[in-house]
Every structure is written in structure tokens, then in C-alpha cells.
N, C-alpha and C positions, 0 to 999 in steps of 0.2 A: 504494500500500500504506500500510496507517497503520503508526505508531510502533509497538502490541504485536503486528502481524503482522510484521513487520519483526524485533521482541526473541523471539520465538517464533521464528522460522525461526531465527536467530543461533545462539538456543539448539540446537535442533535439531542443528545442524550441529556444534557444538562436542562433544554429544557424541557426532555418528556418526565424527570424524576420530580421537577419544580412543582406545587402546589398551583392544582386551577385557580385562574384570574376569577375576580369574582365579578357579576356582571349578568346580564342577560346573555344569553346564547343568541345566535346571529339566526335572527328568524328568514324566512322565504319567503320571498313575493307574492310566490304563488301558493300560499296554504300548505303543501306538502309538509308529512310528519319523518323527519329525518331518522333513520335506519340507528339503530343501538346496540351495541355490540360490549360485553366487557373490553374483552381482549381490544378493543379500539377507542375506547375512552379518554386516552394519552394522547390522539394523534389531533384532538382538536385543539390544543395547548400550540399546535404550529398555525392557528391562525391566526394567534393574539403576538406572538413573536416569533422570531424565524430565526435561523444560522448568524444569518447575514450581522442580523442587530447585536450582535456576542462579540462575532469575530470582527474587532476594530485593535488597531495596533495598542488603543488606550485601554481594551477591557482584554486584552488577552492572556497578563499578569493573572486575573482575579480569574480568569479562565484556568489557568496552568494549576492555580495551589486547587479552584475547587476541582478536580479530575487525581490531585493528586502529582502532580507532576516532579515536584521538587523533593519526593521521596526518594525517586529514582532517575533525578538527573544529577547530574554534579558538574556547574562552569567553570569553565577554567578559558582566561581571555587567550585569546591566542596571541595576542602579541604583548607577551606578558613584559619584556624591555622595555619596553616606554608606556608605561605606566607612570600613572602622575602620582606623586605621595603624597 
């Protein structure tokens, strides 16, 4: 898997585990009574927010610690010479 399929599922996931918005559900124009499903109850969580709104260079920090990331990364700069003290 490359790096942005990898930051795209992440994402994904962070916000099928997040607690439903609270709110009316998005009714139909046309009257129709929408299909109910357990096992599909998480997938309406991506109408209220998407991937996209996660993955910004500014929330991608708060992304890494909550997935856990910093458990099992360790940085090390690469150009550790010039480095400022």
C-alpha cells in the first residue's frame, strides 16, 4: 500500500469509530424511507465529514498520535549536522 492509501484509510477509520453528529438525518425530497442496516450505521458518519477534512498538513499531527503512530515511529532528522542548538 503507498503512504496516501494508507492516510486515507486512517482517515476513514477515525471517523467511522467517532460518535454520531447529533442533528436530524438528511431527509428526501421525495418521501422515500431510507434502507437500515446495522452493519451500515457507521457509513453515514461520511456525510457529515469526509477524509479530505482530517487530512490537512495542520490536522495531520492530531491524526498520527490518535491512530497511534508515535508508538511505533521513531524520527531521526536526516541531516542531523546542521542542526541548530
Amino acid at each position: 500500500m503507498s503512504g496516501r492509501t494508507i492516510l486515507a484509510l486512517e482517515a476513514t477509520r477515525t471517523i467511522l469509530v467517532q460518535p454520531q453528529p447529533e442533528g436530524q438525518p438528511i431527509q428526501d425530497s421525495h418521501g422515500r424511507e431510507p434502507f437500515h442496516h446495522p452493519a451500515l450505521e457507521t457509513i453515514d458518519k461520511l456525510n457529515y465529514r469526509t477524509p479530505q477534512d482530517i487530512i490537512l498538513k495542520e490536522k495531520l499531527a492530531k491524526l498520527a498520535i490518535d491512530v497511534g503512530l508515535q508508538e511505533v515511529i521513531r524520527w531521526k532528522p536526516r541531516l542531523v549536522s546542521s542542526l541548530q542548538t
